[in-house]
TORTI-903111 format. One record per residue (C-alpha): z, x, y. Coordinates in steps of 0.5 Angstrom, whole numbers, plus 500, padded with zeros to 3 digits. Last residue first. Example, Ala and Ser with C-alpha at 12.3 -4.5 7.8 and 13.67 -1.06 7.14 Angstrom:
<pts>
514527498516525491
</pts>
This chain:
<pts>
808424285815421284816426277823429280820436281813434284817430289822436290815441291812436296819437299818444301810443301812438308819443310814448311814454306818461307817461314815455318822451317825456320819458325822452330828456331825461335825459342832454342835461339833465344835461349842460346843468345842470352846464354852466350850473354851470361857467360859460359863459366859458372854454368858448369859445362856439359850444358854447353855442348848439349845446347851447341847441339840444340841451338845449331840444328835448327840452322841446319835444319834450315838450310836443307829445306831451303836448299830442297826448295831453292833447286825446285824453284830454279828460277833462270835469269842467269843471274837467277842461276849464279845465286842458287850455286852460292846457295849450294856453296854456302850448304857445304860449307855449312855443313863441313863448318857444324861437323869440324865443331862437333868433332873438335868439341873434345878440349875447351881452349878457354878462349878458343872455345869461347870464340866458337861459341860467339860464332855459332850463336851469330851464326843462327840465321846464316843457313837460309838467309843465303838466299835462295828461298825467298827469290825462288818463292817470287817465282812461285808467286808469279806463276800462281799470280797469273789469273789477272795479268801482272800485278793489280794496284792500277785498278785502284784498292778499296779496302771491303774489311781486309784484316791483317795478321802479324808476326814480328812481335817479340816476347821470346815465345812469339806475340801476335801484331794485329793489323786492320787495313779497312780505311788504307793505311796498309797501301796494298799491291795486288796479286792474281789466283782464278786458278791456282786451285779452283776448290778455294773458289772461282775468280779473283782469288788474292795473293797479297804484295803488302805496302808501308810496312811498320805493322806488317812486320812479318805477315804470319796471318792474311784475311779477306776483303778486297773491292778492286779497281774503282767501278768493281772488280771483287779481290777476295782473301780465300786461299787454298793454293796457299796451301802452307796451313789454310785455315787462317791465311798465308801470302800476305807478304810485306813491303818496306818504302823508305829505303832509297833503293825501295822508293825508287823501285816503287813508283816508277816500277808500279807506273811502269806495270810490274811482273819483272820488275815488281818480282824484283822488288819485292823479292830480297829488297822489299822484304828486308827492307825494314828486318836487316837488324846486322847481326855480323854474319847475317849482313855479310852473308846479304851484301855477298849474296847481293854480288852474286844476284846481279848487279844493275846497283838500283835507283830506277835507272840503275836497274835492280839487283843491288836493291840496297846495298848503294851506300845510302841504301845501308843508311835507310836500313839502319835508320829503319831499324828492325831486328827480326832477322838479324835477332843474334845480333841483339844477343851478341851485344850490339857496342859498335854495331854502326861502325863495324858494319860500314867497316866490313861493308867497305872490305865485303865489296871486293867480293863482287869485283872478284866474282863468286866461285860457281858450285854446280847446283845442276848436278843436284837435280
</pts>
């Protein structure tokens, strides 16, 4: 499986965007503290968003008759590193533009396309998923939330958890049973597009270790939904879930979510010229390096069209440790230190790094389905 994740140098026409990107960034982050930067991820400005899809960054990867760039997933790899490396609050398309979209266009109705697609490049619509529940860890497989054919389309009920920002999205792709039970497995699974300020749509936000809520449940008490809400084919929404995975876990999202931290250590280092952190140092680039080039190979696959599901997960589950990582060893480096010198931001960020780096290898499937999945891929179960 590792000879197909063969490094591809990224274009120039697609590196050539990173120059205007730096200055769009520099501007609009002057004065964000690193602590702030360091929650890229879960910072949520929808002005910035809006303003980054006035520039044409978002929905790189979609047609341009529906608002998009026409690029492929290389030149979106640049736009997303660049993103993530300076702290950008990325949170309010982040969503829409990584698989919303995309999975849309390829599994959506034209009226779904027509009404969407737009709307996501433009920056006012923000999509979140529900695809985990209650009960049922990270075997989405298992899920409950009922989608019942009646006169108007789709009577749902149910109940999704974990759901980033669902309380400042518009819409939610659900995996929903349309058939059988729990026990049919992929069978009898399909998705659906949900207009949350729909009567029956409940969202409770649920407060994390560092005081911020950026997971939700959502509760689905009989939300009427149209005929036309369905995605894809009834019944297909296993296979369309997992090639939305790919678009998820391929990103380089999943080894930048703690570079903020690393590079504001890096900087101290060089203003205090602190001997004996070469090695840990060279260790932490080297993997980096390492795992950039994976992602960038991920990237030149779904340009290829391909959807390289196996791949993502094992980059995925490597990424993330890594990302974990970062905030346990810069820890240990910076409390050899008197307290006195590391300045009081640097310890800002380190402490909401150390709280929030155990959901990286929750979000986007845990590191055991992940590893499920590279078994399954290579025939060992």
């Amino acid at each position: 499986m590792l000879e197909s994740l063969d490094y591809r140098p990224i274009p120039a026409r697609h590196e050539a965007l990173r120059a205007e990107l730096r200055a769009f960034l520099a501007e609009r982050l002057q004065g964000y503290p690193i602590d702030l930067r360091a929650r890229s991820w879960q910072g949520f400005d929808a002005d910035f968003s809006r303003a980054l899809a006035a520039r044409g960054w978002v929905g790189l990867t979609l047609p341009r008759e529906f608002g998009g760039a026409g690029l492929d997933p290389l030149a979106r790899f640049v736009v997303v590193e660049e993103l993530l490396c300076s702290g950008a609050p990325v949170a309010a398309h982040w969503i829409a533009d990584r698989q919303s979209g995309p999975l849309l266009m390829r599994f959506g109705s034209e009226a779904q396309k027509s009404f969407h697609i737009p709307a996501i490049c433009r920056g006012e619509q923000f999509f979140c998923i529900g695809m985990s529940e209650p009960n049922a860890g990270s075997d989405l497989a298992s899920v409950r939330t009922r989608a019942e054919r009646n006169t108007a389309g789709w009577l749902l009920n149910g109940q999704k958890i974990w759901t980033t920002y669902a309380q400042h999205s518009h819409y939610m792709i659900a995996l929903v049973r349309t058939s059988g039970n729990a026990q049919d497995r992929h069978r009898g699974l399909s998705q659906v597009i949900v207009d949350l300020s729909l009567p029956g749509v409940t969202i409770r936000p649920i407060r994390d270790l560092t005081g911020t809520s950026h997971f939700c449940e959502v509760f689905f008490d009989n939300v009427q939904l149209a005929v036309g809400d369905l995605v894809g084919e009834e019944g297909e929404g296993w296979k369309q879930v997992t090639a939305e995975l790919a678009f998820e876990r391929s990103g380089p999202e999943r080894i930048y979510s703690s570079v903020v931290l690393l590079d504001a250590w890096m900087d101290w280092l060089r203003a205090r010229r602190e001997p004996g952190q070469e090695r840990l140092l060279g260790q932490l680039l080297t993997e980096l390096m390492v795992l950039r080039a994976l992602s960038i190979s991920l990237a030149s696959q779904l340009a290829e069209g391909l959807s390289p599901v196996i791949e993502a997960a094992l980059v995925k589950d490597l990424g993330t440790s890594f990302e974990q990582s970062i905030p346990t060893l810069l820890g240990d480096a910076i409390a050899a230190v008197d307290a006195a010198e590391v300045p009081q931001l640097m310890r800002c960020t380190l402490a909401y790094m150390e709280r929030m780096a155990p959901a990286f290898s929750l979000r986007g499937g845990t590191r055991e389905i992940l590893r499920g999945v590279v078994a399954r891929g290579l025939g060992l179960r």
